[in-house]
VEXDREN-2710 file (C-alpha; in Angstrom, 1 decimal):
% VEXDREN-2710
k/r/px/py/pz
1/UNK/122.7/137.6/97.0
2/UNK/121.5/138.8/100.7
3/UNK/124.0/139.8/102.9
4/UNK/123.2/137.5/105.9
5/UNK/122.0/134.9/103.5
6/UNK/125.6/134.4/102.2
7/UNK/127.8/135.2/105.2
8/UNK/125.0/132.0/107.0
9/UNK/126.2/129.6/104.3
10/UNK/129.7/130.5/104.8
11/UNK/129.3/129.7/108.7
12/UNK/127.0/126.7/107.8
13/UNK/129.5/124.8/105.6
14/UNK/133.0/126.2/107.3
15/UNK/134.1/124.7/110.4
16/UNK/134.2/126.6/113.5
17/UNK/137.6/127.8/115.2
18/UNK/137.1/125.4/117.6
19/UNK/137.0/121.6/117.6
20/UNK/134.1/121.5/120.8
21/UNK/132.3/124.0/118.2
22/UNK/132.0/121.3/115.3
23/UNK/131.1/118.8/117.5
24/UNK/128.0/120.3/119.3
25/UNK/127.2/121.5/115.4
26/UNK/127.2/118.1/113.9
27/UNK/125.1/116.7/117.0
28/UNK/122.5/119.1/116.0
29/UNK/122.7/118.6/112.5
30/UNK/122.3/114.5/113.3
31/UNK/119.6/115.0/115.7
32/UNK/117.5/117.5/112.7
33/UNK/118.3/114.4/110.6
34/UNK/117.4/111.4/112.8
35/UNK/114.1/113.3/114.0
36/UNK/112.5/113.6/110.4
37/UNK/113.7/110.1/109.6
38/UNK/111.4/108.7/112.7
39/UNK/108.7/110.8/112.3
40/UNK/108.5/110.0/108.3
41/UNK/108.7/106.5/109.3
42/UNK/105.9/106.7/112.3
43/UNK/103.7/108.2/109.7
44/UNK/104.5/105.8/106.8
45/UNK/103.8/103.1/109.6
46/UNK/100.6/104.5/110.7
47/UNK/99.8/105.4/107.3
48/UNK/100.0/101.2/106.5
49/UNK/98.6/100.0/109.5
50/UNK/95.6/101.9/108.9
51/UNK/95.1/100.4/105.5
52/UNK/95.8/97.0/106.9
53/UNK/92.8/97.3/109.3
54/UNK/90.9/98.8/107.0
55/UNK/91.1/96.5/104.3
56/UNK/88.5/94.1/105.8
57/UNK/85.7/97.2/105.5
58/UNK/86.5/97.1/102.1
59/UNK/85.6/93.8/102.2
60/UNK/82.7/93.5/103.7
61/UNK/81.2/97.0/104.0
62/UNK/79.2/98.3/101.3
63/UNK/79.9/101.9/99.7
64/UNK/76.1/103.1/101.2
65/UNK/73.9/101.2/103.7
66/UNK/70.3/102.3/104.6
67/UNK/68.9/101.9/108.0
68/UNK/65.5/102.2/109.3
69/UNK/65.3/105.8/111.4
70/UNK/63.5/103.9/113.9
71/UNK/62.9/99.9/114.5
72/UNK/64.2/97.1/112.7
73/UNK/62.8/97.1/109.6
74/UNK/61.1/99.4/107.3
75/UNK/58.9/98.9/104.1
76/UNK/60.7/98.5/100.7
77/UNK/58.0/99.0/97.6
78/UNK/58.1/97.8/93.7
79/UNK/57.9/101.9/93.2
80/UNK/61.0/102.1/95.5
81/UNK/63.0/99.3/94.0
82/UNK/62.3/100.9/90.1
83/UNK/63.6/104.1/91.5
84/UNK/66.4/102.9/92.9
85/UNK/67.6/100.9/89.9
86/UNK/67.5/104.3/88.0
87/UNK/69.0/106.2/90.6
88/UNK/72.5/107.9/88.8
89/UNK/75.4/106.6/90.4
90/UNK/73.8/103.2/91.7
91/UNK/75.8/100.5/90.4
92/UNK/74.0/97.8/92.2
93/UNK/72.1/97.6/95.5
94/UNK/70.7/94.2/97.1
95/UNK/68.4/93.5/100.0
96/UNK/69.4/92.6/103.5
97/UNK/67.5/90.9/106.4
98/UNK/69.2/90.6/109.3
99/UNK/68.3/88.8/113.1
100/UNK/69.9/86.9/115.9
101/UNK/69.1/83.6/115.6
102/UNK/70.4/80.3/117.5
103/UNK/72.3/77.9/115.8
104/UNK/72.3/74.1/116.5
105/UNK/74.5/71.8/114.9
106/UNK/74.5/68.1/116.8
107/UNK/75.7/68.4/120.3
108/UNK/76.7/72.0/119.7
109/UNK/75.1/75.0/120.1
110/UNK/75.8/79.6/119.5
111/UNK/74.3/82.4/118.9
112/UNK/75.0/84.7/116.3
113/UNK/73.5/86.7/113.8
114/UNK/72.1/85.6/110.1
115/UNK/72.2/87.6/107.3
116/UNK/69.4/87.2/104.6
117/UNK/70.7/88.2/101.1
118/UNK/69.2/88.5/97.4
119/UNK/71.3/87.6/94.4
120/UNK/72.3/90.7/93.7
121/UNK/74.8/90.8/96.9
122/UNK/78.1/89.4/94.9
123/UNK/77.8/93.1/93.1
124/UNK/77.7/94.6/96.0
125/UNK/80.7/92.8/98.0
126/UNK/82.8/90.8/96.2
127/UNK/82.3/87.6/98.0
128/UNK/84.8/85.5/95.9
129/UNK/87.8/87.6/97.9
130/UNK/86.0/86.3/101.4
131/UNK/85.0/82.6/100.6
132/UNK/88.0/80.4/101.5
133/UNK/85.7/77.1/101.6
134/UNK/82.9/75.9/99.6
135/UNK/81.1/78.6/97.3
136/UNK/79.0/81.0/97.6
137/UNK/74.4/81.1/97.9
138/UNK/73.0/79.3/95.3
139/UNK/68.9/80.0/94.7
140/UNK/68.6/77.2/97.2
141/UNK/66.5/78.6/99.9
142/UNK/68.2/75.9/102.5
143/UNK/71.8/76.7/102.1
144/UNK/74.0/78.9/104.5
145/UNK/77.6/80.3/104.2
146/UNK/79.4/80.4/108.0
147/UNK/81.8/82.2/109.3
148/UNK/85.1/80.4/110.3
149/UNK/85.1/80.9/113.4
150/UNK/81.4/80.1/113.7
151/UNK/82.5/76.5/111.8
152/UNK/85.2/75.9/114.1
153/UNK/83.2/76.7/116.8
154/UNK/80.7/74.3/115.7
155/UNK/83.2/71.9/114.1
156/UNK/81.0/72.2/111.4
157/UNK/82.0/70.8/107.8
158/UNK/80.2/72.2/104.5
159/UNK/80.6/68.0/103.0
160/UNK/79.6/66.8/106.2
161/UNK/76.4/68.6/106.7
162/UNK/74.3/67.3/104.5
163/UNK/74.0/64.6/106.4
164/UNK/74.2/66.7/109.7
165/UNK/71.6/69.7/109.1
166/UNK/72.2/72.8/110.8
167/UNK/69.2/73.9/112.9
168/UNK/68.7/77.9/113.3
169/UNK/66.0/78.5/115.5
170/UNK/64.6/82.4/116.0
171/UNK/62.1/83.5/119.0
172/UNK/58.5/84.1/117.0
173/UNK/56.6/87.6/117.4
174/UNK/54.7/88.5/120.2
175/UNK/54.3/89.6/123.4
176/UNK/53.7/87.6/126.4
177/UNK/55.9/83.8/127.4
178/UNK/54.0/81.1/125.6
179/UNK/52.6/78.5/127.6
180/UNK/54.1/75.6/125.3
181/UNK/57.8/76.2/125.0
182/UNK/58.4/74.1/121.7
183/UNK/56.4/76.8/120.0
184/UNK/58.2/79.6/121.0
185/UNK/60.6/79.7/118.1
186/UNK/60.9/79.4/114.6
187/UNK/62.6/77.0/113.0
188/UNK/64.7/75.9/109.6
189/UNK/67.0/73.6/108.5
190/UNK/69.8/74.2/106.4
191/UNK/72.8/72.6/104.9
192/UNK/76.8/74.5/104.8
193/UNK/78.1/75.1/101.5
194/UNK/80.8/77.9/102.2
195/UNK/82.9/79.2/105.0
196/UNK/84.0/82.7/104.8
197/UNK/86.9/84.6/106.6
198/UNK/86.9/88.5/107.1
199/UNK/88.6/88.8/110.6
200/UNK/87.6/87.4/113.6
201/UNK/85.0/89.8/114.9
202/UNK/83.4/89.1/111.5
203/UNK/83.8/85.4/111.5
204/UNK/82.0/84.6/114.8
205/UNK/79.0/87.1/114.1
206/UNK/77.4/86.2/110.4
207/UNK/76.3/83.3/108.7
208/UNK/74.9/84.5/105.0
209/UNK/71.7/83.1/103.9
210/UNK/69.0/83.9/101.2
211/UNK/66.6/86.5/101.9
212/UNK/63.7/84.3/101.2
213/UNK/64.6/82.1/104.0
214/UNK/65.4/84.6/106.5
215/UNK/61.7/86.2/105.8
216/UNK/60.0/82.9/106.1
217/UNK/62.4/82.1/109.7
218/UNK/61.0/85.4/110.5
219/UNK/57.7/85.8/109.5
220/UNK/57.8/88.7/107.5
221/UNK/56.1/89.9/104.5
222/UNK/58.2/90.2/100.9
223/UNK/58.7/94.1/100.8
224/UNK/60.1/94.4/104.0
225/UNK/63.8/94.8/104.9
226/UNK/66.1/95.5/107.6
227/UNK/69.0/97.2/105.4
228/UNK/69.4/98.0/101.5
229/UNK/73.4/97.8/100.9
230/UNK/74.8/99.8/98.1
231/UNK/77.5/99.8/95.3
232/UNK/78.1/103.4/93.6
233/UNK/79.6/103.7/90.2
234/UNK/82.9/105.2/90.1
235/UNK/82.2/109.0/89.2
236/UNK/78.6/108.6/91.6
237/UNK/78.9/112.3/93.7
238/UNK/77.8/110.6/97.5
239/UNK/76.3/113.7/98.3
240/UNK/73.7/113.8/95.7
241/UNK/72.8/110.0/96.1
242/UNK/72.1/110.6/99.8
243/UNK/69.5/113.5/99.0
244/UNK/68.1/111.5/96.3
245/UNK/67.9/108.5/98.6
246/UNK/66.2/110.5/101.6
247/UNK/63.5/111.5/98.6
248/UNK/62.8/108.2/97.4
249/UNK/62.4/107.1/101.1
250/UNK/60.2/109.8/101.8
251/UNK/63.1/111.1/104.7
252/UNK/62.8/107.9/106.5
253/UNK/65.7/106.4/106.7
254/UNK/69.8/106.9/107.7
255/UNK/72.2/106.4/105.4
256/UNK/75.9/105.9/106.0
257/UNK/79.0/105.5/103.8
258/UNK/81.7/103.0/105.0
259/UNK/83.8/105.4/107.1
260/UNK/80.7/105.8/109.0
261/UNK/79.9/102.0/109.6
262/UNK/83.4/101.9/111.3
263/UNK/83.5/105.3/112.7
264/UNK/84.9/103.6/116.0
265/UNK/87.4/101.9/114.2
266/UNK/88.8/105.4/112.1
267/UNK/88.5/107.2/115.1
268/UNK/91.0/104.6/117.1
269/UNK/93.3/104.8/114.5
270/UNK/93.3/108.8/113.8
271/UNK/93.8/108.6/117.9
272/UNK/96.7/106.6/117.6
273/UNK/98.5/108.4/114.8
274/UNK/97.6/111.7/116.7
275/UNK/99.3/110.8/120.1
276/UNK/102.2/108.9/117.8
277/UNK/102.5/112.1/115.9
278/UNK/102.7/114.2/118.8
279/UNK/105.3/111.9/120.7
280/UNK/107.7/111.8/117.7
281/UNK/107.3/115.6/117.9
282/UNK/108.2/116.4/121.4
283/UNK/111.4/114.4/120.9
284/UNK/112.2/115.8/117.7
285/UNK/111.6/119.0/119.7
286/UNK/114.0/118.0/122.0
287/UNK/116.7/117.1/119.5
288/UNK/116.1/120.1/117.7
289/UNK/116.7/122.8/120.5
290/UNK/120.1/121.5/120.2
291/UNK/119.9/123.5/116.9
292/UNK/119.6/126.8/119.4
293/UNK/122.5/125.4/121.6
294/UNK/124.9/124.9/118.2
295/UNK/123.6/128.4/116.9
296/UNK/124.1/130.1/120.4
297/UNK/127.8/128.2/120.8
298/UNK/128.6/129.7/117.0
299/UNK/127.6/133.2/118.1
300/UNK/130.1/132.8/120.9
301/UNK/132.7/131.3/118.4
302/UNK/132.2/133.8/115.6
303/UNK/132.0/137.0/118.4
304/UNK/134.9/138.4/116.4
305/UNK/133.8/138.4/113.7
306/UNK/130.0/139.9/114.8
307/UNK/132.1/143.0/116.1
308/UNK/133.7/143.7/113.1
309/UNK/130.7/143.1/110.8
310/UNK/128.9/146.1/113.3
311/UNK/132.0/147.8/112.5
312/UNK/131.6/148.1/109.0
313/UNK/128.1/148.8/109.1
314/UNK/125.9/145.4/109.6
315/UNK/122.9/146.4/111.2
316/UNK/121.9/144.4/114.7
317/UNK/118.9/142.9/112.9
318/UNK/121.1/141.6/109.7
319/UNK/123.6/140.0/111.9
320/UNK/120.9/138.5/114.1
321/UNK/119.2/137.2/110.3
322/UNK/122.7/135.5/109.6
323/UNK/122.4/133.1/112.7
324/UNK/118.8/132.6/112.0
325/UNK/119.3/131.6/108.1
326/UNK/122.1/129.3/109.6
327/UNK/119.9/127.2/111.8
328/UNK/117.1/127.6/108.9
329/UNK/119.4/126.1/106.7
330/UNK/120.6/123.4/109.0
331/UNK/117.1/122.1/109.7
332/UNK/116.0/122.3/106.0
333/UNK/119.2/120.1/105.1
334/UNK/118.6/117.9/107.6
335/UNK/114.9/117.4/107.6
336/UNK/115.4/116.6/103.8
337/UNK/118.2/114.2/104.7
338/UNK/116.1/112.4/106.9
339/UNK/113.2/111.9/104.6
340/UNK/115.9/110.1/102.1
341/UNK/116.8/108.2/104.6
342/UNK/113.5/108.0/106.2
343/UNK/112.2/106.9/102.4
344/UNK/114.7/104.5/101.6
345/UNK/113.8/102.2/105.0
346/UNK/110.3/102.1/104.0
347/UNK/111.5/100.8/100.1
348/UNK/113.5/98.7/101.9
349/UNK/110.9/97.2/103.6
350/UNK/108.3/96.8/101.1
351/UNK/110.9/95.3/99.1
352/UNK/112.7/93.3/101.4
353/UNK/110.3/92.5/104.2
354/UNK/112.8/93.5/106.9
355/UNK/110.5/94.1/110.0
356/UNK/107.4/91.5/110.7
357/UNK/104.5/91.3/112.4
358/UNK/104.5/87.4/112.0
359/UNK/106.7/85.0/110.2
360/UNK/103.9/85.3/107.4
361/UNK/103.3/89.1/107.7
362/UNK/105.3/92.2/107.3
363/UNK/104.6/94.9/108.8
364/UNK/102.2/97.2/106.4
365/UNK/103.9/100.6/105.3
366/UNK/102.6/103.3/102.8
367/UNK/104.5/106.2/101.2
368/UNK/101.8/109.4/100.8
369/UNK/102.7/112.8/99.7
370/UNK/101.0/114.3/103.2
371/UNK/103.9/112.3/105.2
372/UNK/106.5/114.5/103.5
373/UNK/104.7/117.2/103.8
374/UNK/103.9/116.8/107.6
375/UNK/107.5/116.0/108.2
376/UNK/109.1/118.8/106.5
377/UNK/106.8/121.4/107.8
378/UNK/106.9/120.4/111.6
379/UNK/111.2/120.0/111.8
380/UNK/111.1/123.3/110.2
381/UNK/109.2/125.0/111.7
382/UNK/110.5/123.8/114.9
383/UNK/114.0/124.5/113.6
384/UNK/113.2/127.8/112.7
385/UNK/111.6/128.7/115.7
386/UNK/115.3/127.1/117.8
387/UNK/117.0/129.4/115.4
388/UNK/115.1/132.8/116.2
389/UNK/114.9/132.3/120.0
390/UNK/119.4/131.6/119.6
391/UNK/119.5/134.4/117.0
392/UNK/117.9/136.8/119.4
393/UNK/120.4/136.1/121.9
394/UNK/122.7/138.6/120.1
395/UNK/122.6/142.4/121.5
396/UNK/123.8/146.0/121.9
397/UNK/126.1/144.3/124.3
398/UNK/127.8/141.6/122.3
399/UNK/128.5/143.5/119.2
400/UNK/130.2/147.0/121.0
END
């Protein structure tokens, strides 16, 4: 065994001559311990909460979504569509027109955005997790699904409007201000069969209708569209079906995955685990350079014994490695230590629901392999580097 390796753990696990001595050590032993436990538990927090928020994406976001590369719409042909179908790693892919329009519904009136879908859309997002009211599009050209907020908003019932018809009305093309106001605007009618519920940015900004209609509101011809949303099979490589996709549409179009729909969201939430990260860091710094205070308080204890060690032929550098391997093992024992600990609480509360967000909602957690990784490498290495500034504190000097 090495030298300094073994005369470490004898230091490590022996108490010191003095009483102050083991104090000061198991301080910094406890503060090793208590800084991986709260940064494995910052991590496994942020790790849940970012889940949490992103569920709704999953939701409601497709796994691809083409865009126009310039305008509102752009032309989708039979050729395309046959393409498409027998694109590898398409599972399914539906047909979106989208516009503001202004809803009316008796005395009450919003604006807000509809969304024109074909009947392949339920293969695409799984609508029967968002409707919490009603059912989903029928074939029935003159049906809507509404958000709920958009329903409250409108205190709009799905068995109560077909005998109250929601109006949608949507400016017509042109240029110019008409001279007869009433004709400035499209118009349809259109009864509530569903309300869904995503979150409440989502709620107030959608109501879902079929494609058909939404082309007739608009006045647009049958192969145009405003998006094309779609599901990939579960081996589909993204990469090729974006090249392939850029080919089919003859490089006019953008396409973008769901992290990139909600790149403002992801990025907010890297943020925050970032400067969370960071936090937890510079106080489990701070706790940890009491690892260089214990080390540098043993050297003093154990000076004695240094001298004598130099006596019988311990090089400077070995007797400096025997104080460094002691805080090296104190920080490895205790950043292990505190992710047990640190894993247990998050068990604890999945299981047990111990901290929550509401009286109906725990607060999310979720165990991944990089949080003990993270952990265990940042208290070590900060531990390490506390040991080797204390170990280098021994000299010519001390040891004579």
């Amino acid at each position: 065994m090495n030298f300094s390796y073994y005369i470490a753990k004898r230091y490590l696990f022996s108490p010191g001559s003095s009483n102050a001595i083991n104090i000061i050590t198991i301080i910094a032993a406890t503060g090793v311990v208590i800084g991986a436990m709260a940064l494995f538990l910052v991590l496994s927090g942020f790790a849940g909460l970012k889940d949490f928020s992103l569920q709704f994406s999953t939701y409601f976001d497709p796994d691809l979504k083409i865009f126009p590369e310039s305008g509102k719409t752009f032309t989708f042909t039979k050729t395309q569509k046959e393409k498409l179908a027998k694109l590898d790693g398409v599972a399914h892919f539906s047909e979106i027109v989208e516009e503001r329009v202004f809803l009316e519904y008796r005395d009450k009136q919003k604006t807000t955005f509809i969304k024109g879908v074909d009947a392949n859309y339920p293969k695409v997002i799984y609508t029967d997790s968002i409707i919490i009211y009603g059912e989903w599009l029928t074939n029935n050209d003159f049906q809507v699904v509404a958000g709920n907020s958009i329903s409250r908003e409108l205190s709009m019932v799905p068995e109560q409007t077909y005998t109250n018809l929601l109006s949608i009305y949507v400016p017509k093309p042109g240029k110019g201000i008409p001279s007869d106001p009433s004709k400035a605007f499209s118009s349809e009618k259109a009864v509530t069969i569903g309300i869904y519920s995503v979150n409440e940015e989502l709620d107030k900004k959608y109501i879902f209708a079929t494609t058909d209609m939404v082309r007739k509101l608009l006045e647009l011809p049958e192969d145009k569209v405003t998006h094309i949303e779609l599901k990939l099979s579960s081996q589909a490589n993204e990469e090729d079906i974006r090249q392939n996709l850029q080919s089919i549409f003859e490089n006019k179009v953008v396409v973008k995955n769901r992290m990139q729909l909600n790149d403002t969201l992801y990025k907010m939430l890297n943020t925050e685990n970032l400067v969370s990260y960071l936090v937890i860091t510079l106080i489990a710094v701070i706790a940890l350079f009491n690892v260089a205070g214990a080390i540098i308080m043993m050297i003093i204890d154990k000076r004695s014994n240094v001298k004598t060690l130099y006596n019988i032929g311990a090089s400077l550098v070995n007797i400096r490695k025997i104080f460094l391997f002691q805080g090296s093992l104190m920080t490895v024992l205790g950043a292990l230590l505190g992710l047990l600990l640190g894993f247990i609480l998050i068990v604890l509360q999945q299981q047990f629901e111990l901290l929550m967000i509401t009286p109906s909602l725990p607060y999310p957690t979720r165990i991944t392999v990089m949080s003990f990784v993270v952990v265990f490498f940042t208290i070590t290495l900060i531990g390490f580097i506390a040991s080797l500034l204390a170990s280098s504190r021994i000299n010519q000097k001390l040891v004579s």
